[in-house]
N, C-alpha and C positions, 0 to 999 in steps of 0.2 A: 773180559780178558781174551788175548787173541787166541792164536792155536798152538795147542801145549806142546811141548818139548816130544818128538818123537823118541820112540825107546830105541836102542843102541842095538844096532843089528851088525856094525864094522867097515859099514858104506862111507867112510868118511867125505867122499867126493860130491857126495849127496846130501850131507850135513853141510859142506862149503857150498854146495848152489843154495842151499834153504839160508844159511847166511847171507848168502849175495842179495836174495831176493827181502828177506826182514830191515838187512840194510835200505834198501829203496824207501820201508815205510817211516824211519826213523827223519824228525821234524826238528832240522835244529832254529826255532824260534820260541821266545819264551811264552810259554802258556799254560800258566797255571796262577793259583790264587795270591793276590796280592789286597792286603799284607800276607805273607805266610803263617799260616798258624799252627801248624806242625811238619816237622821232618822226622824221619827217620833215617836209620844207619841200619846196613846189611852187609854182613861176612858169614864166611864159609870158615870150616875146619873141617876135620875127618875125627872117628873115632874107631875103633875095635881093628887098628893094623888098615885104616884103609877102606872096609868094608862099611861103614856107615858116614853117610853124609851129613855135618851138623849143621844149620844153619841157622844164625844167631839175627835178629832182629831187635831194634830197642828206637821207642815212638818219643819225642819228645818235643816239648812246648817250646813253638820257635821265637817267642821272645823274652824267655827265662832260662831255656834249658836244660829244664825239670823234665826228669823223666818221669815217662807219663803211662808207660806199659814197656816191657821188655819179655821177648819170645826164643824158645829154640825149637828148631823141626829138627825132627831124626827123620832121615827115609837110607834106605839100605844104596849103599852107591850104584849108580845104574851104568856107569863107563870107564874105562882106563881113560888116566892124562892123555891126553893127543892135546901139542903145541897146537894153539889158535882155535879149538876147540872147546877150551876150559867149559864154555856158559853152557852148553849141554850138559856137563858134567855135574856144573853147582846148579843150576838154573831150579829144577827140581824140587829141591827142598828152600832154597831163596823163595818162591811162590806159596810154600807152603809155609814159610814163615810168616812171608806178609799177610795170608790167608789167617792165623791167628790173633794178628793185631785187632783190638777193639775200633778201629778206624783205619781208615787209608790217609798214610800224610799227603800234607803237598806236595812235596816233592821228597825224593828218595837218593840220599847218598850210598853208592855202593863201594864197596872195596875190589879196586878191578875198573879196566879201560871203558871207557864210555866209545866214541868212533876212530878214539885212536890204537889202531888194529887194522892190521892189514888187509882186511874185507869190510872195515868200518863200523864191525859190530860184534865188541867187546862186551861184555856180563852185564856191562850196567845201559850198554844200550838194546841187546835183548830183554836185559828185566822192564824197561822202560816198553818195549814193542811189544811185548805179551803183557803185560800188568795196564797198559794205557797210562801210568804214571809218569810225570815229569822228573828225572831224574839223571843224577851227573855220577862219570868215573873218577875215583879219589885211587890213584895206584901209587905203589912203594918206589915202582922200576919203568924204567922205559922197555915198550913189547915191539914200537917200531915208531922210524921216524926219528929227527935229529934234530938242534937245536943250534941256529949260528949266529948266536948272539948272544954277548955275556952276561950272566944273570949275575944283580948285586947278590951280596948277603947280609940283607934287609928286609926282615918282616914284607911279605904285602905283595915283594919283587914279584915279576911273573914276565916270560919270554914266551914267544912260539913254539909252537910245536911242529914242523912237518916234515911230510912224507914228499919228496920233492918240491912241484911246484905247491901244493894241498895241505894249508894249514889244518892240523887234526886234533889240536888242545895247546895248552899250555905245560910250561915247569913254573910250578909255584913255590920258590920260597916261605914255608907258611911259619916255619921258626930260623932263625941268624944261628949261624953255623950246626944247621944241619943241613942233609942232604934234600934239593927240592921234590916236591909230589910229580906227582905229572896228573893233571887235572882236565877231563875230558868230555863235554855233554853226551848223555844219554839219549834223549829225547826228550821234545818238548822244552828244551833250555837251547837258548843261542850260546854262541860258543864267547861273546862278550863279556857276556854275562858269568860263565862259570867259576873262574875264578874269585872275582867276588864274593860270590853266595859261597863256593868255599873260605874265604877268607870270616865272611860272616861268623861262622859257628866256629871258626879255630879260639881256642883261648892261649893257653899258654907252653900247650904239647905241638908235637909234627901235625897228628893227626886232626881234622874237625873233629867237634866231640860226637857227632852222628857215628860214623866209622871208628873212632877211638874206641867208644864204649859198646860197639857191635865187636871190635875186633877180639875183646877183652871176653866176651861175653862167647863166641865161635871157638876160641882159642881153652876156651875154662878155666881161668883168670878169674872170673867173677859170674858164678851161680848164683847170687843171693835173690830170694826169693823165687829160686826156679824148683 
């Protein structure tokens, strides 16, 4: 694992060069196990008004989709929101979630921008630089960058993503008449590729069920067995 999350002293200027500089190490080509044999899903929530960070983890068999272990870390919040800062915020207890999985998946679905971010490195591409994990952004909302070009509303649909001239992900239609993800590598995945392997795990919700049932699980929606 690379070098942990520094604690929150109010430097943010100093949090954006450490982002500049994590971005440099982030690898977008795909390199990890093939066939897949496990994924995971990671989301964040809060609990006690704010003060406790939950973060919700759930390991599952990538060719059934049996879940196979599901985690929550509690750690006490360590920062205020600061825009484009989030993954200091979650990063924390996201680490110590994956730290109690029974194994490390292939690759890891986050909830939250993978390089699409305006310094290039969003939650799921820092969980990807400090964890050494191959792993993609699965987000609700666009954080930055534009799309000029029309997306069907058909299963599967996927346009570009960029920030000028710099494509930075995709909009995935992953269900017909909802609104699309914006699907973005992490590290260790080409940005070709991600939309696929998101599409891989989607069944019949928005969500891949990686993220689906991490969100459900961060959100506390579903405790069972925890």
């Amino acid at each position: 694992m690379n070098t942990p999350v520094p604690d929150w002293t109010g430097d943010t200027t100093a949090l954006r060069a450490q982002q500049e500089a994590l971005a440099r190490q982030v690898r977008l080509r795909d390199d990890f196990h093939k066939p897949l044999r496990t994924v995971a899903g990671f989301d964040v929530g809060f609990e006690d008004d704010g003060a406790t960070t939950r973060a919700a983890a759930v390991l599952l068999d990538a060719s059934t989709l049996t879940v196979l272990d599901r985690q929550v870390a509690r750690l006490p919040t360590r920062m205020p929101y600061v825009p484009g800062l989030l993954s200091f915020r979650e990063l924390p207890a996201l680490l110590a979630a994956l730290a109690q999985l029974p194994q490390a998946p292939d690759l890891a679905f986050i909830d939250g921008q993978g390089i699409a971010h305006p310094r290039r490195l969003g939650v799921a591409a820092h969980f990807g630089v400090l964890s050494g994990l191959p792993s993609i952004g699965v987000a609700k909302s666009v954080l930055v960058g534009e799309s000029r070009m029309a997306l069907h509303d058909m299963r599967g649909a996927f346009t570009p993503l960029r920030d000028g001239r710099e494509q930075i992900g995709w909009l995935l239609r992953s269900k017909p008449g909802c609104l699309p993800l914006v699907v973005s590598p992490g590290h260790r995945v080409a940005m070709a590729s991600a939309p696929e392997l998101v599409m891989r795990f989607t069944t019949t919700y928005r969500l891949p069920e990686p993220t689906r049932l991490a969100d459900r699980l961060a959100s506390r929606r579903d405790e069972t067995r925890l």
